[in-house]
N, C-alpha and C positions, 0 to 999 in steps of 0.2 A: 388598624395599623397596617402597613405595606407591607408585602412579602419579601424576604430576601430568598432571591434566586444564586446560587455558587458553583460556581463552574471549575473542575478542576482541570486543568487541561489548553492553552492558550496556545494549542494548534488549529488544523483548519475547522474541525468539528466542533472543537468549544468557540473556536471565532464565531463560526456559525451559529450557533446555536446562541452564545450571544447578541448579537444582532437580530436575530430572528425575534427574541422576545421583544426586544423594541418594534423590531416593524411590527409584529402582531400587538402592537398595543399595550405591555405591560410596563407600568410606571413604577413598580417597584427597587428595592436595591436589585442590581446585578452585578457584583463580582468575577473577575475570571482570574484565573492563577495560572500561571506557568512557570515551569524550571528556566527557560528561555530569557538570554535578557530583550530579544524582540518579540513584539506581536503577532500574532499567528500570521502562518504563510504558507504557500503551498510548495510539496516538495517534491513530488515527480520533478519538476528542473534541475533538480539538486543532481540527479543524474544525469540529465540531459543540456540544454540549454543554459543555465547557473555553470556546470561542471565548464561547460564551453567556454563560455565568458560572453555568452550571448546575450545574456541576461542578468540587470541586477538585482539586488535582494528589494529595493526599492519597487522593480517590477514584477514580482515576484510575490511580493503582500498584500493579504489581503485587504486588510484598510491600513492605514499609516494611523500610529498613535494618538493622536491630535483629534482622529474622528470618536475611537473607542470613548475620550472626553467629552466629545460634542455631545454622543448617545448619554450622555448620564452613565456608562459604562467604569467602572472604579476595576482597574490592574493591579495587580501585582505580578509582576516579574521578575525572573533570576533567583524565586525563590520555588521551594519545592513544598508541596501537601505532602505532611507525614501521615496523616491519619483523619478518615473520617469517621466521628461519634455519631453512632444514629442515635445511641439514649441524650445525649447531650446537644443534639440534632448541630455540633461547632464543625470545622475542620480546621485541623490542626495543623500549622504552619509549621518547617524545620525551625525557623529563626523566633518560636513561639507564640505567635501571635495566632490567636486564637478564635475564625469567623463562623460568627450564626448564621444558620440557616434555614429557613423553612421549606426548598426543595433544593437538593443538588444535581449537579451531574457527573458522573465522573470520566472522561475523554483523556485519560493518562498513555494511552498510547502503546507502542510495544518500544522495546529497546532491541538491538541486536544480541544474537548467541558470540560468543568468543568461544576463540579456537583454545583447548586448553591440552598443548602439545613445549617442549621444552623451545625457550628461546620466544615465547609467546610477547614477551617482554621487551622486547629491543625497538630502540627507538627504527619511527620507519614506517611501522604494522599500523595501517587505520583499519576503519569501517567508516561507511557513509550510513548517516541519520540525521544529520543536519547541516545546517550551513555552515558551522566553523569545523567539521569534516571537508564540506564539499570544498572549502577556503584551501585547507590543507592540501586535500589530495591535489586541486589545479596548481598549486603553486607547483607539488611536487612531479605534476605531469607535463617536462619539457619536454619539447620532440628530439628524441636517441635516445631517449631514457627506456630503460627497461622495467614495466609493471608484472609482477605475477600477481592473479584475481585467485581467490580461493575459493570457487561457488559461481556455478554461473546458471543463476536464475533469472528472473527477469531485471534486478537491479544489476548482477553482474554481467550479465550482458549488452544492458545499458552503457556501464561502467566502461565496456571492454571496447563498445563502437566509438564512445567520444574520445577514448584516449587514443584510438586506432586513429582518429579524425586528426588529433593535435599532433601527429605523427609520433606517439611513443609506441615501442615495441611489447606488445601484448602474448604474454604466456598464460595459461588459464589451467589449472587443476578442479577437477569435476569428479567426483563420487559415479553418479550415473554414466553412462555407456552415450548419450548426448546431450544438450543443453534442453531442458523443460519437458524430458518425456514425459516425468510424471506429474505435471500439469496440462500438457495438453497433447502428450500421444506422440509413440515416434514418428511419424508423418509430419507433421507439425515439428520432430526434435528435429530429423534430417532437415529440413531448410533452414532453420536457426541455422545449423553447425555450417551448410554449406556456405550461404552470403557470410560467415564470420572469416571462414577458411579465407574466400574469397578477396578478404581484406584485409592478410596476413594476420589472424590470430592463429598465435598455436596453443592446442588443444590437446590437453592428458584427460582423457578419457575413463571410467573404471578406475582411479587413483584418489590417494587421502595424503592431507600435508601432515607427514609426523613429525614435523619442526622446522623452526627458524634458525640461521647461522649468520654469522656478523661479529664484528668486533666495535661495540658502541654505536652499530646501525645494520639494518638486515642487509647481508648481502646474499644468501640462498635461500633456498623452498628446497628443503627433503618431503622429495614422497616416498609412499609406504612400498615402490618399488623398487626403491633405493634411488632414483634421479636427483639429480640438483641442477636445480635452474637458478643462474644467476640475474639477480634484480637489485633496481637501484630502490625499492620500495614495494609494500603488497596493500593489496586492499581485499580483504575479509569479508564477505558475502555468505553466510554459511546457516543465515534465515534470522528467524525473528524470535520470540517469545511477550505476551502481552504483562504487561504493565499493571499487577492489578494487587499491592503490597498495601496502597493506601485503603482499602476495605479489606486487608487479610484479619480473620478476628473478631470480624463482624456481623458474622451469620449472613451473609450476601453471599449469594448462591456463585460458585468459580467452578469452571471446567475451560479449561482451555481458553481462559478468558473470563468478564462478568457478564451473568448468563439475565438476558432478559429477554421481554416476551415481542410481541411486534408494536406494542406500545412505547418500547426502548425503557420500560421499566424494570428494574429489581425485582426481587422476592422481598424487599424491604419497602414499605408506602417512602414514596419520597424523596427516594434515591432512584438515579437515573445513568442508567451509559449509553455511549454511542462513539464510533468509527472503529477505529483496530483496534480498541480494548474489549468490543462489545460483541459478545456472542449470541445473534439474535434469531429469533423465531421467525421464520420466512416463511407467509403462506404459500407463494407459489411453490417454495421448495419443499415444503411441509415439513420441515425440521430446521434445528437451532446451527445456524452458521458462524464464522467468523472471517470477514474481508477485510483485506487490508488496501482498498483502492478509493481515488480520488473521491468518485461521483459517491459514493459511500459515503464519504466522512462529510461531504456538502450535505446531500440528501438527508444522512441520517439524523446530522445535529442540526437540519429543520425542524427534521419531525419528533425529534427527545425535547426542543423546545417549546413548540405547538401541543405535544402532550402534557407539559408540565402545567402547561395553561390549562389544561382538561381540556383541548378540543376530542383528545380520545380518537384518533387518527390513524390505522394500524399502517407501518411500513413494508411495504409489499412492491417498490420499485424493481425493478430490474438491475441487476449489477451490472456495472461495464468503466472498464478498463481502456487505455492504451500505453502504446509503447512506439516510442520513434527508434529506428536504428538505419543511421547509414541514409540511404534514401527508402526504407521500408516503413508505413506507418501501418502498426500492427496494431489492432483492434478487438475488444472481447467481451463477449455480455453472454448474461444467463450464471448460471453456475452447476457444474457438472463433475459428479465423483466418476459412477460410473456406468458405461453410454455402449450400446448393442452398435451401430454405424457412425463411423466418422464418413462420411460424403463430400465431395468436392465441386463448387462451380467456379468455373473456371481452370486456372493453371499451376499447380505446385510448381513444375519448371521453371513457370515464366516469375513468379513469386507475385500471381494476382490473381487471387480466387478470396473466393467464403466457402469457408468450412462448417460444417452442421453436426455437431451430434447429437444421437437420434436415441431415444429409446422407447419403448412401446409406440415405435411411428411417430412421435414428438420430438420438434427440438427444443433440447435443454439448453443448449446453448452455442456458441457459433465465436468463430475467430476466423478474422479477415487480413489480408494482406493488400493493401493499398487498395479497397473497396470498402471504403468507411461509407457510402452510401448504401451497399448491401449490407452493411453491417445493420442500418439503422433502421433497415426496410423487414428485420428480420426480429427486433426487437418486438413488437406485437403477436408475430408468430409464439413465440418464447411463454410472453405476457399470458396470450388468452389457448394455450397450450395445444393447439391446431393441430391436428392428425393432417400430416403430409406425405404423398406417395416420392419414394426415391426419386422416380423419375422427372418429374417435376423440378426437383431442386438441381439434377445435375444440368436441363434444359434449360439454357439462356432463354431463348424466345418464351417461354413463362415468365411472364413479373412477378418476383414474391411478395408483391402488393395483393394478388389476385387469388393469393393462396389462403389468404385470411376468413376469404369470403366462400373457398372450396371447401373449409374445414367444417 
């Protein structure tokens, strides 16, 4: 008898990892399921380029519906997995129907946090997480219009450049003291904040939205300093939380996510996650992480595929990131809590260098500003964990090619 393979999840990871069992050769059933009523797609644009109107959703997916058919590939979308049985080995559909399985995966994703402050309610208030977010927010981002962003992380600062682009007037409310110190360090916060400055966003700093005001549509943001910033609409960036209700119950190991090992497996034979649900065991990192980026969610739902197959394959890629803002293409690999040097080649001023952090004379990880070729030249460093002298890195005339082979 053939295997059925189930995929819960019909974003870019389970796309992936869909496909991937075909190309690797399984002739089995394969199932994918999504809440979505479109086919998996990628959503960094959804910030960027999609937000624009650069790009349509058309361009933007991964394969068009018509192929998942070609592949022997069987869809279900617009519907949601309530629940996977590992005694009953089914997964449980909201609309009842009821699919067998002999390995799953489950790639559910995260949703966003909501703000839960009075006036939370009014028409007005999005978040971005998918395209009929990102639909909304562009209709409602005409130039004079005034946006307040509540959260400026990497998607709210995203958020905060293209609307700055489309000429609408950007207010920004931020917790921390600047945008992403505590992902990559005030060195790194201070150049966000300054090219944002730069581009007329204004910036509350050290503040929290203790509510919405409006009469049948938001028309303020109270902070917690008592301000009010009038806005013809807000958009809600205030982080994420992962998606993991459909194995609540099931003895499947959860910590901040479903916890699996570098095989992209469970604590259960059979069951399987991967991308922003999956909190996985990282050799180079030598403990259990959880990313929420692109090359991630490709990468990993190759390799939860390939496993399911029993190639037995451990995931040990390098993570890495980017981010477009403005004319800044900001770049990031490695992953790094916490790092003895942040180092600089090149120019903070000029906003063209790579940045290294270092610890025990390693870099862990590196972010670049319009030096996606140093970016890529530093990834190997990263990989096979190279002891590098400072000086070296700050010294242009050294190739970080050349460093590989000093190590």
């Amino acid at each position: 008898m053939s295997q059925a393979m189930v995929i819960v999840g019909a974003n870019l990871a389970g796309g992936v990892a869909a496909l991937t069992l075909r190309e690797e050769g399984f002739t089995g059933k394969v199932i994918l399921i999504g809440a979505e009523p479109h086919p998996p797609y990628e959503r960094p644009p959804l910030s960027k380029k999609y937000l624009q109107g650069e790009k349509s959703l058309a361009e933007i997916t991964l394969r068009p519906l018509a192929y998942y058919a070609e592949q022997n590939i069987e869809t279900r979308l617009g519907v949601r997995a309530r629940r996977v049985d590992p005694q009953a080995k089914v997964v449980e559909l909201e609309n009842g129907e009821r699919i067998p399985y002999d390995k799953v995966l489950i790639a559910s994703g995260v949703r966003n946090r909501s703000l839960v402050v009075p006036g939370a309610d009014l028409p007005g208030i999005y978040s971005l997480r998918d395209v009929a977010d990102a639909d909304v927010i562009r209709k409602e981002g005409v130039a004079g219009r005034k946006v307040v962003l509540a959260g400026m992380g990497f998607i709210g600062s995203e958020v905060a450049a293209t609307l700055r682009q489309r000429d609408v007037e950007v207010a920004v409310v931020e917790p921390l003291k600047m945008p992403l110190a505590h992902i990559l360090g005030e060195e790194m916060g201070r150049v966000f904040e300054s090219f944002h400055r730069e581009h007329g966003v204004q910036m509350y700093f050290d503040e929290l939205v203790t509510g919405f005001e409006g009469d049948n549509q938001v028309r303020r943001v109270i902070t917690r300093s008592g301000r009010q910033l009038e806005c013809d609409f807000v958009v809600v960036g205030v982080g994420v939380e992962p998606v993991t209700e459909v194995v609540a119950g099931t003895g499947i190991k959860l910590d901040n996510g479903i916890v699996v090992d570098e095989y992209c497996q469970t604590n259960i034979e059979g069951i399987y996650a991967a991308g922003d649900v999956a909190r996985h065991y990282h050799p180079l990192v030598g403990r259990h992480i959880r990313v929420e980026h692109y090359q991630n969610a490709i990468s990993q739902g190759q390799a939860a595929a390939r496993n399911m197959l029993g190639k037995q394959q451990p995931y040990t890629e390098v993570h890495w990131f980017w981010s477009d803002q403005y004319d800044y293409n900001i770049q990031y690999a490695g992953f790094h809590g916490e790092w003895d040097q942040f180092v600089v080649r090149g120019s903070l001023e000029q906003r063209n260098f790579v940045g290294f952090y270092l610890r025990d004379q390693r870099i862990i990880a590196a972010v670049a500003i319009n030096r996606p070729k140093d970016l890529r030249l530093t990834m190997p460093l990263i990989q096979a964990k190279t002891p590098v002298e400072v000086k070296n890195l700050v010294d242009e005339s050294v190739k970080l090619r050349s460093l590989l082979s000093q190590g």
